[in-house]
C-alpha positions as CSV (number, residue, x, y, z in Angstrom):
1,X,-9.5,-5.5,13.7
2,X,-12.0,-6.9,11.4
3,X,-12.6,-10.8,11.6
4,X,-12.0,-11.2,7.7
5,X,-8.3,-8.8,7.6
6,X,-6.7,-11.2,9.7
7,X,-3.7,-14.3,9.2
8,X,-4.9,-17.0,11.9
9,X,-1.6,-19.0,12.3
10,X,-3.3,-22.0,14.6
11,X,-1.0,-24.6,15.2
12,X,-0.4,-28.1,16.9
13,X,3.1,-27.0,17.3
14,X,6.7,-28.3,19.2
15,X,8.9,-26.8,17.0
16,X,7.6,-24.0,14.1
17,X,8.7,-21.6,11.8
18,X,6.7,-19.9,9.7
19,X,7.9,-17.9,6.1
20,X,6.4,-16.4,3.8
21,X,7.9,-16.1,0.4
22,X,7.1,-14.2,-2.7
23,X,9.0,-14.9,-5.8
24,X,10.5,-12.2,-8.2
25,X,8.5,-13.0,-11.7
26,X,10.8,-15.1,-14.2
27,X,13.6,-15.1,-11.5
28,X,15.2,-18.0,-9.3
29,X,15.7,-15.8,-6.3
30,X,13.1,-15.4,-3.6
31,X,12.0,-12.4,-1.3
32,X,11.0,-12.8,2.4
33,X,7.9,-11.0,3.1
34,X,8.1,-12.8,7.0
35,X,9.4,-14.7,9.1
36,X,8.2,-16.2,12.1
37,X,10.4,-17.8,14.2
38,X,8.1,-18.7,17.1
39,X,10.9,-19.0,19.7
40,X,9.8,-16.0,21.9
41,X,10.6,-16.5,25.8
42,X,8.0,-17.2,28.2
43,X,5.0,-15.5,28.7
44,X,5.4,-13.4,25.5
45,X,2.9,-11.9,24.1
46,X,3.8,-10.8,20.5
47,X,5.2,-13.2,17.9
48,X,8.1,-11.3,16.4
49,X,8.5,-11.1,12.2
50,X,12.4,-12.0,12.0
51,X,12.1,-10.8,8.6
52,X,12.3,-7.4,6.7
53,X,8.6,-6.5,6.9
54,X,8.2,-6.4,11.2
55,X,4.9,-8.2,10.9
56,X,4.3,-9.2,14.4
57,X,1.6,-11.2,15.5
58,X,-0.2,-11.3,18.5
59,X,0.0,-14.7,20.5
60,X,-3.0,-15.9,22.6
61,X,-3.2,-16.5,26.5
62,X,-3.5,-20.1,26.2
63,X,-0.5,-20.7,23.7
64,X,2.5,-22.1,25.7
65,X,5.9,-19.9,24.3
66,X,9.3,-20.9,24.6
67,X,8.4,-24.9,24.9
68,X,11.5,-26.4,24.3
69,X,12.0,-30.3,23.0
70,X,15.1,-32.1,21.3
71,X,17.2,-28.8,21.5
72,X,14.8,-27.4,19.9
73,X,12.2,-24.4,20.8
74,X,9.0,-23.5,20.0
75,X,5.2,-22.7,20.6
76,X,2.8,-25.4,22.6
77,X,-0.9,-26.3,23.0
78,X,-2.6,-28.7,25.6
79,X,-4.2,-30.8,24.0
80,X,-7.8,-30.2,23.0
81,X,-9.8,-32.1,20.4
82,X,-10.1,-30.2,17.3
83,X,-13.2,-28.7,15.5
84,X,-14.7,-28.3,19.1
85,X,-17.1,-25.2,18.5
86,X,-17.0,-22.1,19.4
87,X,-13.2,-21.2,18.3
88,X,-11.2,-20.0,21.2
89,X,-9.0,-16.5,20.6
90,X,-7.0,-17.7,23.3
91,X,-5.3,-20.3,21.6
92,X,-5.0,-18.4,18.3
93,X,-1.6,-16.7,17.0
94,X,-3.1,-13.9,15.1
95,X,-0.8,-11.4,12.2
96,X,-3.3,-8.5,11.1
97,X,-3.7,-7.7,7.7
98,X,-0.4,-6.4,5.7
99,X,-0.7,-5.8,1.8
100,X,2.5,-7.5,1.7
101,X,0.8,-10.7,2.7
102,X,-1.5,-11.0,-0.4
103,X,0.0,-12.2,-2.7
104,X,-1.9,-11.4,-5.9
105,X,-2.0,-13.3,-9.1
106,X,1.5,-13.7,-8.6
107,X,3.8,-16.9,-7.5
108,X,4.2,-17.3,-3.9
109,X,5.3,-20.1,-1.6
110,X,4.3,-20.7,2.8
111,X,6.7,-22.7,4.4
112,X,5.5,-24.2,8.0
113,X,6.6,-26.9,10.2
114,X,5.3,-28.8,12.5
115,X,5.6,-31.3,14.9
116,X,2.5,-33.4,16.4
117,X,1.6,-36.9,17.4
118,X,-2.3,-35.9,16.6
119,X,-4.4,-36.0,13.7
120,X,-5.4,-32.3,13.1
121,X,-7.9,-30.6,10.7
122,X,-6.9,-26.8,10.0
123,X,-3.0,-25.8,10.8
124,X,-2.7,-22.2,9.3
125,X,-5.2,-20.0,7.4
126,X,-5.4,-16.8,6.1
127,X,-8.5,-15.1,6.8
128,X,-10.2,-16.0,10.2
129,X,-14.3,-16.6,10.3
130,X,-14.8,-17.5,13.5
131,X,-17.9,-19.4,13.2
132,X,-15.6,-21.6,10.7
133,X,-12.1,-22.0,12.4
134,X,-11.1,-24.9,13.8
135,X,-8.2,-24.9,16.4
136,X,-5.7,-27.4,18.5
């Protein structure tokens, strides 16, 4: 899979979701392109698209799944300070390339949350260079 055609979802994460959302031109209503719940049991080892599209990601050896908090579940990271070089795949989500996640010239929206006590640099990108991504 080429470095460039990936999503990198990196996260400081207790609780997450992640949609993607692409707007019909001139029109209120919305269209999910994915949906990431990221409340996968233990262990797992594919981050499963809860929306129409089925694109899965694939979850890293070091990311902790089915953390649960406050009722709540989610994905989990020990702590490691961020921007440390070189980037770890380990602790990477990773969603290969899908047309459907480009979204053009067009309007588009990313929901994501998070919850974290630290002060973290880059959360989620789209396109992962390696020499340049900083992780949690």
């Amino acid at each position: 899979m080429p470095r460039l055609g990936r999503v990198a979802a990196v996260m400081a994460v207790a609780f997450s979701t992640i949609a993607i959302v692409a707007p019909e031109p001139a029109q209120a209503d919305t269209e999910v392109v994915a949906n990431w719940q990221m409340n996968e049991g233990s262990s797992a080892s594919t981050m499963i698209d809860s929306g129409p599209s089925g694109i899965d990601g694939q979850i890293g050896d070091d990311v902790i799944t089915n953390y649960s908090i406050g009722g709540a579940t989610g994905y989990r990271w020990l702590y490691k300070r961020p921007n440390e070089f070189p980037p770890e795949p380990e602790r990477l989500i990773t969603v290969p390339h899908h047309e459907l996640l480009n979204p053009g010239s067009g309007d588009f929206a990313v929901e994501f949350r998070y919850r974290t006590d630290k002060n973290f640099g880059n959360i989620i990108q789209k396109g992962a260079d390696q020499r340049r991504l900083f992780q949690v």
